[in-house]
LOTIMAR-656740 format. One record per residue (C-alpha): residue in three letters; chain; z, y, x. Coordinates in steps of 0.05 Angstrom, whole numbers, always signed. Example, Ala and Ser with C-alpha at 12.3 -4.5 7.8 and 13.67 -1.06 7.14 Angstrom:
2
<resn = ALA | chain = A | c3 = +156 | c2 = -90 | c1 = +246>
<resn = SER | chain = A | c3 = +143 | c2 = -21 | c1 = +273>
This chain:
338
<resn = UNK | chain = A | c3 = +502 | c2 = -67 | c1 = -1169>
<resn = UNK | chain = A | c3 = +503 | c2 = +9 | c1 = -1156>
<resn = UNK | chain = A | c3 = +525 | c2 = -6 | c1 = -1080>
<resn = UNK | chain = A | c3 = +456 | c2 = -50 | c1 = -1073>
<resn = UNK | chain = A | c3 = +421 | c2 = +7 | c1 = -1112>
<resn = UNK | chain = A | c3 = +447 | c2 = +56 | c1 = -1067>
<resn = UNK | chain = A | c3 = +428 | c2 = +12 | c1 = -1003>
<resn = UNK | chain = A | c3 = +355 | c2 = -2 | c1 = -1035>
<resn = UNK | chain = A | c3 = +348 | c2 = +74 | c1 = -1044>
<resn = UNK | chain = A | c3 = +377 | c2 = +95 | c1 = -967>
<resn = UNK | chain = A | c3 = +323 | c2 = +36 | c1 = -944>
<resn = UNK | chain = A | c3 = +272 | c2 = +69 | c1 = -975>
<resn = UNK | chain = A | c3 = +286 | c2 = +142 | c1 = -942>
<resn = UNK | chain = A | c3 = +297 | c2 = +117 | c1 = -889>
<resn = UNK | chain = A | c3 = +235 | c2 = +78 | c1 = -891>
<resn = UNK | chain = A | c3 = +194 | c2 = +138 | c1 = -918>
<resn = UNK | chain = A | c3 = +214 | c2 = +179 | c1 = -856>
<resn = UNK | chain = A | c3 = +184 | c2 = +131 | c1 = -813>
<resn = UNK | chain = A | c3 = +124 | c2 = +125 | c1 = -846>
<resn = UNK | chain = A | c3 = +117 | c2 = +203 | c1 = -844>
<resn = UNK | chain = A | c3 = +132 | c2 = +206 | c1 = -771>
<resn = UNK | chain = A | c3 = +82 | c2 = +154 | c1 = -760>
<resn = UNK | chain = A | c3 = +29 | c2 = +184 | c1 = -796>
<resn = UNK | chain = A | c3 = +38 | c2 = +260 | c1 = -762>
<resn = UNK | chain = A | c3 = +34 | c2 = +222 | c1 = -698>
<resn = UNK | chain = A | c3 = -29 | c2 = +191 | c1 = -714>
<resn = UNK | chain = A | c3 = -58 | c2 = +255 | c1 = -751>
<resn = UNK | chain = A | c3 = -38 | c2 = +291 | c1 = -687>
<resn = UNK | chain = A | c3 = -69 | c2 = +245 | c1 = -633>
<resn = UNK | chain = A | c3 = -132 | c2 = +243 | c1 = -675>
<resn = UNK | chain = A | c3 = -131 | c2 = +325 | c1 = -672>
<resn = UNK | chain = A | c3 = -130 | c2 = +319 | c1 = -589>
<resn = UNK | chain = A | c3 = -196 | c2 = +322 | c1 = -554>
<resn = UNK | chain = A | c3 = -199 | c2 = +262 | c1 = -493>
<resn = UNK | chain = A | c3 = -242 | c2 = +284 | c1 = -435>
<resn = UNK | chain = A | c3 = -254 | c2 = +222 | c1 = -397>
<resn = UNK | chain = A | c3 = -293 | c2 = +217 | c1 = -321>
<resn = UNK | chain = A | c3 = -287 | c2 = +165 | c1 = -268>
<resn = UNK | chain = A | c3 = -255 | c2 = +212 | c1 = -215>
<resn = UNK | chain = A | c3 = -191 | c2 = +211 | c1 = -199>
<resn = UNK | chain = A | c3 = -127 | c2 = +259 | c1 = -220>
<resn = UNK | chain = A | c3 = -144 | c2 = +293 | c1 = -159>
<resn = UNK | chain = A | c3 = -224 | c2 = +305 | c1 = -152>
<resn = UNK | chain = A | c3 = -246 | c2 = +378 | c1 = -151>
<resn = UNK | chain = A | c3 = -276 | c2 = +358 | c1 = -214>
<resn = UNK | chain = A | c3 = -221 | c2 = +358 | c1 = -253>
<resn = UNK | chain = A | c3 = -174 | c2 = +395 | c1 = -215>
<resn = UNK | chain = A | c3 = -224 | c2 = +459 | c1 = -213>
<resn = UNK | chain = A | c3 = -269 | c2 = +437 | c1 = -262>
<resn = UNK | chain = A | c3 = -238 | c2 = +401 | c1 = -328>
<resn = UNK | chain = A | c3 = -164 | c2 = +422 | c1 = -324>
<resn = UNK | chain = A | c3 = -167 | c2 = +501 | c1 = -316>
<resn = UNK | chain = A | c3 = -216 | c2 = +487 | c1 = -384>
<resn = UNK | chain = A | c3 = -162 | c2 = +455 | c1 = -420>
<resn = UNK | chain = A | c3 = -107 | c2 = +499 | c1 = -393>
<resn = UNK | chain = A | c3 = -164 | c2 = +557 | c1 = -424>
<resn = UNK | chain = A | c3 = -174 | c2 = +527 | c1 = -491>
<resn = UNK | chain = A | c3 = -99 | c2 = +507 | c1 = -504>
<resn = UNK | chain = A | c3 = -87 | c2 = +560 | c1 = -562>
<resn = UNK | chain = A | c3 = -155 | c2 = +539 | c1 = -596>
<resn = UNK | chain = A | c3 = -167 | c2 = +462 | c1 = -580>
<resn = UNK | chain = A | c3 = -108 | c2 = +418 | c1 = -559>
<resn = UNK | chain = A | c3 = -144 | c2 = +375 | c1 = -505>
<resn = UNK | chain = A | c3 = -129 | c2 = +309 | c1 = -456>
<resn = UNK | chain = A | c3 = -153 | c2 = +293 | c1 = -391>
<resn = UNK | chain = A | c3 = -158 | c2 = +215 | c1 = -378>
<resn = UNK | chain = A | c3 = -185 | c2 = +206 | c1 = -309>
<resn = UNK | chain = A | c3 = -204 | c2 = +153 | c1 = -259>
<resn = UNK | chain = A | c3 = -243 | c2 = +113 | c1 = -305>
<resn = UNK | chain = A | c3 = -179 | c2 = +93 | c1 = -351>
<resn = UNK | chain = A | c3 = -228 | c2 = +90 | c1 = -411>
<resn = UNK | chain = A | c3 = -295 | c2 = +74 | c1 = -382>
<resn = UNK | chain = A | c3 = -347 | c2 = +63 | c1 = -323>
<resn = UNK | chain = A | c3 = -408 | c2 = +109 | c1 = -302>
<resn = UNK | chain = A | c3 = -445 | c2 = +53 | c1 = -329>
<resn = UNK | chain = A | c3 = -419 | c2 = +63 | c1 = -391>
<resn = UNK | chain = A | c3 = -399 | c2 = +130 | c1 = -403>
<resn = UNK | chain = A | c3 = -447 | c2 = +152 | c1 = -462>
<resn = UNK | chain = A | c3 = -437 | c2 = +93 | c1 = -498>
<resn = UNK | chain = A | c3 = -360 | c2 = +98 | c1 = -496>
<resn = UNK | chain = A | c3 = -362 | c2 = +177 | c1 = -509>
<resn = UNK | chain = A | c3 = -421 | c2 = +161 | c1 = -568>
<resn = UNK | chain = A | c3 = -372 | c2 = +102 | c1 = -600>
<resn = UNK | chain = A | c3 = -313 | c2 = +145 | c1 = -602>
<resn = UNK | chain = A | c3 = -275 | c2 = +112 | c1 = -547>
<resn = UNK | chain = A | c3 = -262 | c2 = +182 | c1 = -506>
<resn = UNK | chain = A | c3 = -283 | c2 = +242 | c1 = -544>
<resn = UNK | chain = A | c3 = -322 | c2 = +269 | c1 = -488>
<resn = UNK | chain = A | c3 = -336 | c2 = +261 | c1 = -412>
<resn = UNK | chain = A | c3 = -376 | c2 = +260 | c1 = -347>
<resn = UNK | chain = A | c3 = -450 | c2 = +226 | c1 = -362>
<resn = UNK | chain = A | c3 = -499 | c2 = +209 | c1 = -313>
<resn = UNK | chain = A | c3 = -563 | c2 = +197 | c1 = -347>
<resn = UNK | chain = A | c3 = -586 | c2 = +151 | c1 = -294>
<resn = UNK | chain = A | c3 = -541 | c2 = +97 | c1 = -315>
<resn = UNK | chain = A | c3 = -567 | c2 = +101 | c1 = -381>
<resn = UNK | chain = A | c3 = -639 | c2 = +103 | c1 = -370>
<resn = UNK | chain = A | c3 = -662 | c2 = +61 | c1 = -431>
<resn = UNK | chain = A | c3 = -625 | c2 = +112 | c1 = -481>
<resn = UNK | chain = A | c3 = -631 | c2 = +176 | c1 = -445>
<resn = UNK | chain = A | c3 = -706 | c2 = +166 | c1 = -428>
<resn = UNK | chain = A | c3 = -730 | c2 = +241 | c1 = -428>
<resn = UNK | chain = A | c3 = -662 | c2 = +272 | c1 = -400>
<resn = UNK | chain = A | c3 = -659 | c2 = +220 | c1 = -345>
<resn = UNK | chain = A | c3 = -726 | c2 = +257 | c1 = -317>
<resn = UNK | chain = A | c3 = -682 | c2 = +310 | c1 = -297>
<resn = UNK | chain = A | c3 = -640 | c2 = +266 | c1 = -252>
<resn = UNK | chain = A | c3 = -703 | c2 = +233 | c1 = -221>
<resn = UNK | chain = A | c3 = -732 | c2 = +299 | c1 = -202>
<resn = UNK | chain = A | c3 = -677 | c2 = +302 | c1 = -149>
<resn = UNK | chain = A | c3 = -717 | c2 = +297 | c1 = -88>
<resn = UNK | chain = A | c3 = -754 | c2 = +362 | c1 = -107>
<resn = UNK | chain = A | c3 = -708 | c2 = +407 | c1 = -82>
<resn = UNK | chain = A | c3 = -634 | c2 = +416 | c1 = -34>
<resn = UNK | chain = A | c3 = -606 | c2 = +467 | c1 = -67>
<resn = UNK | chain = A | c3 = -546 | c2 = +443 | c1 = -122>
<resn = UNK | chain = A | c3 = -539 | c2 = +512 | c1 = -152>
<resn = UNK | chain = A | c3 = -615 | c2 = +524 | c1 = -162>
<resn = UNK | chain = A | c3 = -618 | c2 = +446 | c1 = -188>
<resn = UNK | chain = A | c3 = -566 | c2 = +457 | c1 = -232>
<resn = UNK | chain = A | c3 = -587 | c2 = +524 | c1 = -263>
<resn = UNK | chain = A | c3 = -665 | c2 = +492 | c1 = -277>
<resn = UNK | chain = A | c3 = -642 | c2 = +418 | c1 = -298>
<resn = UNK | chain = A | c3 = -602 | c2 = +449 | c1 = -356>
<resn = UNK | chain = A | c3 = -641 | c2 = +499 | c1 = -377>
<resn = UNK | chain = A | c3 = -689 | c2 = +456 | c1 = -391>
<resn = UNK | chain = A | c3 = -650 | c2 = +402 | c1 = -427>
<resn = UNK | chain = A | c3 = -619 | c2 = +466 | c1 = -469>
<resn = UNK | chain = A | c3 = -688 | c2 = +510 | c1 = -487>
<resn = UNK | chain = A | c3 = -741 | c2 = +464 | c1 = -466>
<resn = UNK | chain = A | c3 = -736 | c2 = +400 | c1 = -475>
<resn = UNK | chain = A | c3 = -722 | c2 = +371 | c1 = -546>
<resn = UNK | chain = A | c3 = -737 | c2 = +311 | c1 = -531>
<resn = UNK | chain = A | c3 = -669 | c2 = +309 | c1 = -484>
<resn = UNK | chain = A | c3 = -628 | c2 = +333 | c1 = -533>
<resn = UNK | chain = A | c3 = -650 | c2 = +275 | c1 = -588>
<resn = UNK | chain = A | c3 = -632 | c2 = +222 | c1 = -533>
<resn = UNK | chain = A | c3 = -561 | c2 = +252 | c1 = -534>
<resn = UNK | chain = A | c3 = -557 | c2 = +258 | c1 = -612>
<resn = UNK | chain = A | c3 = -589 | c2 = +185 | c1 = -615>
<resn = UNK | chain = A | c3 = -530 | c2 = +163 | c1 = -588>
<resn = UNK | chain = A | c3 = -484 | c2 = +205 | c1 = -625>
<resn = UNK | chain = A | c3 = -469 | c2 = +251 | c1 = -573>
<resn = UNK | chain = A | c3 = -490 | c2 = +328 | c1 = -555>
<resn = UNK | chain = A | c3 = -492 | c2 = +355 | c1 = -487>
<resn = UNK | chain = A | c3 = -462 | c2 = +410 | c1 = -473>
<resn = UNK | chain = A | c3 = -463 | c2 = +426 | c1 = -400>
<resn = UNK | chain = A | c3 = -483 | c2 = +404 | c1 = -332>
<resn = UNK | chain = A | c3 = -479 | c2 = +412 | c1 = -253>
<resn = UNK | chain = A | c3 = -509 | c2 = +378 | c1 = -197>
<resn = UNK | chain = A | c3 = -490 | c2 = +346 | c1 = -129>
<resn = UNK | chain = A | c3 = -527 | c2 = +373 | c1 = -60>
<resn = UNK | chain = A | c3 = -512 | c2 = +367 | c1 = +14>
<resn = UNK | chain = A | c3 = -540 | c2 = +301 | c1 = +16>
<resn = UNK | chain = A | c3 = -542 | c2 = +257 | c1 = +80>
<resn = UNK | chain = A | c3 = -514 | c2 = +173 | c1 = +95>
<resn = UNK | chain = A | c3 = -445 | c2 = +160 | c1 = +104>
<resn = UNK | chain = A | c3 = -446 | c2 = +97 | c1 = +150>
<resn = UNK | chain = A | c3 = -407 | c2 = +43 | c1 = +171>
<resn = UNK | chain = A | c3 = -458 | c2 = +31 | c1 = +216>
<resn = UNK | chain = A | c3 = -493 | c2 = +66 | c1 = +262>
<resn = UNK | chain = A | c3 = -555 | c2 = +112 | c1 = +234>
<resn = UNK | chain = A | c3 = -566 | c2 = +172 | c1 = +276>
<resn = UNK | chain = A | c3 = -636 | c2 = +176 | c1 = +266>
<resn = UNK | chain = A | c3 = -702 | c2 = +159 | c1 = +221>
<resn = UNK | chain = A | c3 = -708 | c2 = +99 | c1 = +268>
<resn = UNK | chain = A | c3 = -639 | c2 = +67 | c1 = +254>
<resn = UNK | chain = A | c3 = -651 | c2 = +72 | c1 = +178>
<resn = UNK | chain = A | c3 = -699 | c2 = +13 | c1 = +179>
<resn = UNK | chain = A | c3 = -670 | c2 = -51 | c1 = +156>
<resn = UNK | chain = A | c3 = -609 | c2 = -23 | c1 = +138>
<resn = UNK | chain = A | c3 = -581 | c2 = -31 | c1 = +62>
<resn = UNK | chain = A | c3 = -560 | c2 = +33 | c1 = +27>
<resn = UNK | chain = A | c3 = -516 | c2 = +50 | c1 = -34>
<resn = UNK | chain = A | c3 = -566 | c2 = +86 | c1 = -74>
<resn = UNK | chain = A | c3 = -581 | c2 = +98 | c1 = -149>
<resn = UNK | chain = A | c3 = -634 | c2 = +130 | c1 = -186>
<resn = UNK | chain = A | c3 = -686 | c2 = +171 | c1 = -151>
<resn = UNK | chain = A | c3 = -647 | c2 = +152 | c1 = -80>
<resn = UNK | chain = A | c3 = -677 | c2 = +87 | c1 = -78>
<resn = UNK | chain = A | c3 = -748 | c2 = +101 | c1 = -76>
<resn = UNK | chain = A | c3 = -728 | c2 = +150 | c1 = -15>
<resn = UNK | chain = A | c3 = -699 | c2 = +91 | c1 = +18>
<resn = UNK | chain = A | c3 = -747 | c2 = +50 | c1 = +14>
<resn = UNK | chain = A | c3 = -799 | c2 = +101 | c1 = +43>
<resn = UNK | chain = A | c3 = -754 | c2 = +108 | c1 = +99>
<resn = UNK | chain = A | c3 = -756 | c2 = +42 | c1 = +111>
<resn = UNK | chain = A | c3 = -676 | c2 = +11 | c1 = +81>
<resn = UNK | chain = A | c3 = -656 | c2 = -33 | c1 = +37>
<resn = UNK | chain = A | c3 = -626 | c2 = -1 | c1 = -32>
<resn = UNK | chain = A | c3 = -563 | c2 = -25 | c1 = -64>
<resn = UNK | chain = A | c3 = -544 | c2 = -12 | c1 = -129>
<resn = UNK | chain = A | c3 = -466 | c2 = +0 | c1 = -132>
<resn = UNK | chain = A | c3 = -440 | c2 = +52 | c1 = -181>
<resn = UNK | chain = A | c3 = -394 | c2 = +96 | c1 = -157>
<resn = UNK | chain = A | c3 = -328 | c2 = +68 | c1 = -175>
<resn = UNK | chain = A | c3 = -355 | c2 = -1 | c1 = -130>
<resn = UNK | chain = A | c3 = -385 | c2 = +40 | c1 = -74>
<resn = UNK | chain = A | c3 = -317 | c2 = +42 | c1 = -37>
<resn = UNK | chain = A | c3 = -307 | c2 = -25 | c1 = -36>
<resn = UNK | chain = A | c3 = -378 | c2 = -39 | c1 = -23>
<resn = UNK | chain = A | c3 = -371 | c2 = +2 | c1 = +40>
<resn = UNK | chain = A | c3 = -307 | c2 = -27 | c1 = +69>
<resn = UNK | chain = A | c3 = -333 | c2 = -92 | c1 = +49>
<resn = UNK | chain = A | c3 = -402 | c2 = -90 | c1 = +92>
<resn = UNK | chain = A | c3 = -445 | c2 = -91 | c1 = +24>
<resn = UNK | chain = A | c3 = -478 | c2 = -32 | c1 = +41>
<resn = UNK | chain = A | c3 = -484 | c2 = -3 | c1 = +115>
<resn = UNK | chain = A | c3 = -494 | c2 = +62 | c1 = +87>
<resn = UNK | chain = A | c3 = -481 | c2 = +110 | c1 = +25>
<resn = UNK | chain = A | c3 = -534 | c2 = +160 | c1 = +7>
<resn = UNK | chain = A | c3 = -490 | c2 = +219 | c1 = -22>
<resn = UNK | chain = A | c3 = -464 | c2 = +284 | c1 = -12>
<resn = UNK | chain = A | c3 = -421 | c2 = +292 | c1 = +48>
<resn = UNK | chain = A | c3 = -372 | c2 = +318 | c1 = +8>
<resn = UNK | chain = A | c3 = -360 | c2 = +247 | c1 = -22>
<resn = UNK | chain = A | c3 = -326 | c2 = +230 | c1 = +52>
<resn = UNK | chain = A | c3 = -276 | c2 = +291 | c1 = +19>
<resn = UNK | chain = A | c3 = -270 | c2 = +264 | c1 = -51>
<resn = UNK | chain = A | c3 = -270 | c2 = +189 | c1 = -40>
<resn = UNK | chain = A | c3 = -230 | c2 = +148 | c1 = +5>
<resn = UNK | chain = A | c3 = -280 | c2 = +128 | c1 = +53>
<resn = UNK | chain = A | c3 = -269 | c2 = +163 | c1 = +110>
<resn = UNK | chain = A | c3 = -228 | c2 = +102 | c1 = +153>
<resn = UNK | chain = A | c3 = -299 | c2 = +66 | c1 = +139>
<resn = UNK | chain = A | c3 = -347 | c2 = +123 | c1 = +152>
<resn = UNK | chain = A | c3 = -366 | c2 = +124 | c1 = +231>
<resn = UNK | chain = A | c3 = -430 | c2 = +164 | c1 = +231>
<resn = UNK | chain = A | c3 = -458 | c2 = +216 | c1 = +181>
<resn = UNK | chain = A | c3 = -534 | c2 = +227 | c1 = +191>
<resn = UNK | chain = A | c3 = -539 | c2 = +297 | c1 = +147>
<resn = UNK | chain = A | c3 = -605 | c2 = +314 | c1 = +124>
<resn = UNK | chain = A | c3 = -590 | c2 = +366 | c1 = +65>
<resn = UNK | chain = A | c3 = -650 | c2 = +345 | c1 = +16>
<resn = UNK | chain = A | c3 = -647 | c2 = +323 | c1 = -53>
<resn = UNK | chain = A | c3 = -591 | c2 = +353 | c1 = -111>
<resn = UNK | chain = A | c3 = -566 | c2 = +305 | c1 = -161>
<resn = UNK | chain = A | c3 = -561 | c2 = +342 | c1 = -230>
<resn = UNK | chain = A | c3 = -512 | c2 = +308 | c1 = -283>
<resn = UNK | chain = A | c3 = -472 | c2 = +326 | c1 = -350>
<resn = UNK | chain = A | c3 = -411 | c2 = +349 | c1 = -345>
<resn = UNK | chain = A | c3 = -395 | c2 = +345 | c1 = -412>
<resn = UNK | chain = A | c3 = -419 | c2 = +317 | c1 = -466>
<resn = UNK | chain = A | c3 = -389 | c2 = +308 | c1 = -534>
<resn = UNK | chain = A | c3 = -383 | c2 = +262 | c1 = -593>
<resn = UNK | chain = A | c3 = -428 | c2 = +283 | c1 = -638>
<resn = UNK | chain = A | c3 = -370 | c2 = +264 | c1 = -704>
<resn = UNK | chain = A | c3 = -314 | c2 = +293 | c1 = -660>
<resn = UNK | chain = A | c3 = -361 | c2 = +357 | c1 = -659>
<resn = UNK | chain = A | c3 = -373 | c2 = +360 | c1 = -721>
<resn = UNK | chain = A | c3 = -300 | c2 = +359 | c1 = -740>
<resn = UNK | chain = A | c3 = -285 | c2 = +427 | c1 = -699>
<resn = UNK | chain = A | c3 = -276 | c2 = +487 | c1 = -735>
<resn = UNK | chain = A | c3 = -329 | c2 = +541 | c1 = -715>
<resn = UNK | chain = A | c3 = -278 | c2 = +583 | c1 = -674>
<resn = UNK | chain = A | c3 = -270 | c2 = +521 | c1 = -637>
<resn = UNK | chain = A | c3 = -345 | c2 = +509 | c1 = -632>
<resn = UNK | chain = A | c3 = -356 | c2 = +572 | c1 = -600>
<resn = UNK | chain = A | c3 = -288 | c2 = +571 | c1 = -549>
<resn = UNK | chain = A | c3 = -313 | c2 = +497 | c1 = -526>
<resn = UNK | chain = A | c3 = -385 | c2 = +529 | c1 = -515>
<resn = UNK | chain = A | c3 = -366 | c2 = +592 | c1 = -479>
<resn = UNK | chain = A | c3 = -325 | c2 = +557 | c1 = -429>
<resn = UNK | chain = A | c3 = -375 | c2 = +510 | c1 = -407>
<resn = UNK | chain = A | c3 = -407 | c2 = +559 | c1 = -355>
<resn = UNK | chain = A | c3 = -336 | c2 = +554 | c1 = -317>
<resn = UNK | chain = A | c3 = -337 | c2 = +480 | c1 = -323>
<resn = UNK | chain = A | c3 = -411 | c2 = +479 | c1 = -292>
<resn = UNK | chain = A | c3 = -400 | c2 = +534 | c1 = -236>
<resn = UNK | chain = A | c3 = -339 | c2 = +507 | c1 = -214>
<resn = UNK | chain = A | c3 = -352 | c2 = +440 | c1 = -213>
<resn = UNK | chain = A | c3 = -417 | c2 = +457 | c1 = -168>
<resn = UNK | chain = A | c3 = -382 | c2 = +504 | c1 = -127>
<resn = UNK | chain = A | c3 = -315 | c2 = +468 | c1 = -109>
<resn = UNK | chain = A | c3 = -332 | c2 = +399 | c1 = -110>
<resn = UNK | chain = A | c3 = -396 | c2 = +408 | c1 = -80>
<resn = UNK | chain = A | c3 = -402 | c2 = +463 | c1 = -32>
<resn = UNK | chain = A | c3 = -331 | c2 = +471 | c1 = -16>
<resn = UNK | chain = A | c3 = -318 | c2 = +399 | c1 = -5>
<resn = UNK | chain = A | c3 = -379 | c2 = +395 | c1 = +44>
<resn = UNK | chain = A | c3 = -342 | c2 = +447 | c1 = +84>
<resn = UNK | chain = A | c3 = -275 | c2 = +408 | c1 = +80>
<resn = UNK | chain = A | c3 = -321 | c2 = +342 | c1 = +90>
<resn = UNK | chain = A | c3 = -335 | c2 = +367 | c1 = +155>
<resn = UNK | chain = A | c3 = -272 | c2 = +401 | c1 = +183>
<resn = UNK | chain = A | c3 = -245 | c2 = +315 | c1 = +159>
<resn = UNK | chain = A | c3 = -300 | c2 = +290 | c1 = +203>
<resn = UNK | chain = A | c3 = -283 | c2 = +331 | c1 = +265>
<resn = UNK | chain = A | c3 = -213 | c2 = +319 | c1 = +265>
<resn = UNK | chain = A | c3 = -230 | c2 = +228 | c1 = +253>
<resn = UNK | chain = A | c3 = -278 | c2 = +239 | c1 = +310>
<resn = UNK | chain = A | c3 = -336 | c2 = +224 | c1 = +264>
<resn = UNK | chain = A | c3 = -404 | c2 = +253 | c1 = +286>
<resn = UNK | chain = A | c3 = -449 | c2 = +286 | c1 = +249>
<resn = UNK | chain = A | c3 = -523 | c2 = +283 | c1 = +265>
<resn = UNK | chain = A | c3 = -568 | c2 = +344 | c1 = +244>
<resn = UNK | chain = A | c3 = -636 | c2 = +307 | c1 = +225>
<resn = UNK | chain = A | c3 = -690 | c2 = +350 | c1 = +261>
<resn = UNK | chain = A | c3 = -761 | c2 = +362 | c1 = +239>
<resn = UNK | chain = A | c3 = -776 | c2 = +290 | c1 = +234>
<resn = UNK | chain = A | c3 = -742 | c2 = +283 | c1 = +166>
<resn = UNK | chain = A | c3 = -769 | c2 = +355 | c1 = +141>
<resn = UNK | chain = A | c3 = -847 | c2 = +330 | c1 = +148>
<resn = UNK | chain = A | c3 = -828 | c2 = +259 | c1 = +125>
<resn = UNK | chain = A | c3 = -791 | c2 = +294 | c1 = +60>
<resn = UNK | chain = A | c3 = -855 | c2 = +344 | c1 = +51>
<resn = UNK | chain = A | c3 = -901 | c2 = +290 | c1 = +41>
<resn = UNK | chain = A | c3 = -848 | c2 = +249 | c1 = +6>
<resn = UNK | chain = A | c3 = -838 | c2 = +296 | c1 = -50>
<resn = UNK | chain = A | c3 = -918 | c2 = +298 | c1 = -63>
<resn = UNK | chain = A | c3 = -922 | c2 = +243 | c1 = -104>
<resn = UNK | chain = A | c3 = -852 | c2 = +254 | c1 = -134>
<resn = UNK | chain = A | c3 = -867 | c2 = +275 | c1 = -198>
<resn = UNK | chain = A | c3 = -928 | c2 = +231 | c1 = -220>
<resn = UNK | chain = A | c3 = -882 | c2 = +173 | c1 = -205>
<resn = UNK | chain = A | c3 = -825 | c2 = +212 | c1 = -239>
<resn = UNK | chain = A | c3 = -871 | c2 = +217 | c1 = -306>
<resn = UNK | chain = A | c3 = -893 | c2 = +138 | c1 = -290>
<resn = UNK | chain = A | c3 = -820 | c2 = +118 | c1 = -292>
<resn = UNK | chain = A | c3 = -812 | c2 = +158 | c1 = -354>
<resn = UNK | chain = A | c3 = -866 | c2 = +137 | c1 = -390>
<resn = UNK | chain = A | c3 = -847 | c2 = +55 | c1 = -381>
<resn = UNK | chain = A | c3 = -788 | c2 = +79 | c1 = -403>
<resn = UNK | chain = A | c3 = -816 | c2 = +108 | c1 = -476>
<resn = UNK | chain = A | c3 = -813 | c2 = +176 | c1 = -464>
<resn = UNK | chain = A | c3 = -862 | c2 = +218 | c1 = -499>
<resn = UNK | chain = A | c3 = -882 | c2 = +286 | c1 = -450>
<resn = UNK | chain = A | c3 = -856 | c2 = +274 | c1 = -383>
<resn = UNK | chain = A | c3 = -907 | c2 = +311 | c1 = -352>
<resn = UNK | chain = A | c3 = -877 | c2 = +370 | c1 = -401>
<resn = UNK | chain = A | c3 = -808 | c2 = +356 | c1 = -380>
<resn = UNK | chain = A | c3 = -819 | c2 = +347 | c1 = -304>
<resn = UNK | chain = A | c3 = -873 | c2 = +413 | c1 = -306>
<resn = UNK | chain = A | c3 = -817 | c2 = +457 | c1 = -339>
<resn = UNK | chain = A | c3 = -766 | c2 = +442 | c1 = -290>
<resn = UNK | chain = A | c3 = -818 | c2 = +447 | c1 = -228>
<resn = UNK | chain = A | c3 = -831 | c2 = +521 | c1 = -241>
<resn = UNK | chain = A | c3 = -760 | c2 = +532 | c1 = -216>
């Protein structure tokens, strides 16, 4: 009888110390932070942009990197961020137009300008001091952004031969958001593939072309399936790159709070800088060395853009305004003053 006592009593220690070690692990993976995107381990983003944060924050904020779309799509980024699935990540409003209705304006305002840094520095401003509006759509979904950057360099990465405005007619394109209407004015065909499908869409013949920054033929594996770039340098892309769930905020001390806030201007500059403008260099000195040509568009494109851009921002606050939102001529005349 005391032998079985003794036995029920080790079994229960025994037990106990599992259950203890199970519960620390738990209570300690629910004190990490997961940063999710959909680039890969290697992309400038997170190499220059995510991990140095992480490595920055270590002492204040234990944080995770889970990359390459592990945990979620572009199309579904905010929701999977908003629902808890990662804690935080890479959203691009234009994928979630219906929920992001004011902050997507931003995004669609691309074809106003060429320059990434200047794109960057106005579209978040104004989501930060000047547009409300933007930051309900984030808290709506139980999320708050917290920084952004923006693509530029843009030109077509084709399969296919486009060398001029000519060539473009006919052709089908990879392009999302504001990209499409610039398409069709130049006279393509508009696909829409998100990022993690444009590859394949490429190799595949889906799409002759992707409309993108050149240094996409750097952080992509396309260049075996890129034969021409036609490189026109208009349009910057601006896009969150990070934003936060709104309980897993709440939970951070406010030491934390201000740590994660201060070291979002790295995350923005370098993302812009090294995976945008350095990578367009790099994109190049790839292209040279695969033979691939690059075709400066000439004066044709600058006039067509010009007149282009005119009507950009009525149709901008048209879009927006299908969509629900409630002062897009606000929004879009904030950001135009830039």
């Amino acid at each position: 009888m005391i032998n079985r006592l003794l036995k029920i009593k080790q079994f229960m220690t025994v037990t106990l110390a599992i259950l203890l070690l199970i519960f620390e692990n738990v209570s300690a993976q629910e004190s990490v932070l997961v940063y999710s995107n959909t680039s890969p381990p290697d992309n400038a983003a997170n190499v220059y942009g995510i991990v140095p944060m992480i490595e920055e924050l270590k002492n204040t904020i234990s944080m995770k990197l889970v990359p390459g779309s592990q945990l979620f799509d572009s199309r579904t980024a905010l929701a999977s961020i908003g629902g808890g699935i990662a804690d935080a990540g890479e959203v691009i409003s234009s994928y979630s137009r219906s929920d992001l209705k004011h902050a997507v304006i931003l995004n669609d305002l691309m074809y106003l300008g060429r320059n990434e840094l200047v794109v960057n520095a106005a579209a978040t401003e104004t989501l930060l001091l000047n547009c409300p509006n933007c930051l309900t759509d984030y808290a709506e979904s139980n999320t708050l952004f917290l920084s952004g950057a923006a693509a530029g360099s843009y030109g077509m990465l084709c399969k296919n031969e486009v060398t001029n405005l000519t060539q473009i007619k006919g052709k089908k394109f990879r392009a999302v958001s504001a990209s499409r209407r610039w398409v069709r004015a130049l006279g393509g065909i508009p696909v829409s593939l998100s990022i993690n499908d444009m590859v394949e869409g490429l190799s595949r013949g889906l799409v002759d072309c992707i409309v993108g920054p050149i240094a996409w033929l750097k952080s992509y594996p396309i260049a075996d399936d890129v034969n021409y770039i036609y490189a026109y340098n208009i349009g910057a892309f601006s896009f969150a790159t990070m934003v936060i769930n709104r309980d897993k905020w709440d939970g951070l001390d406010v030491s934390q709070k201000h740590a994660l806030w201060g070291a979002q201007s790295g995350v923005s500059a370098r993302t812009v800088v090294r995976l945008y403008v350095a990578e367009a260099i790099k994109a190049r000195m790839i292209a040279k060395e695969k033979g691939i040509p690059i075709n400066n568009a000439g004066p044709d494109i600058e006039e067509f853009w010009l007149d282009f851009r005119k009507d950009e921002t009525s149709t901008v606050n048209k879009v927006a305004s299908d969509l629900g939102a409630k002062n897009p001529k606000e929004i879009s005349n904030n950001c135009e003053k830039y």
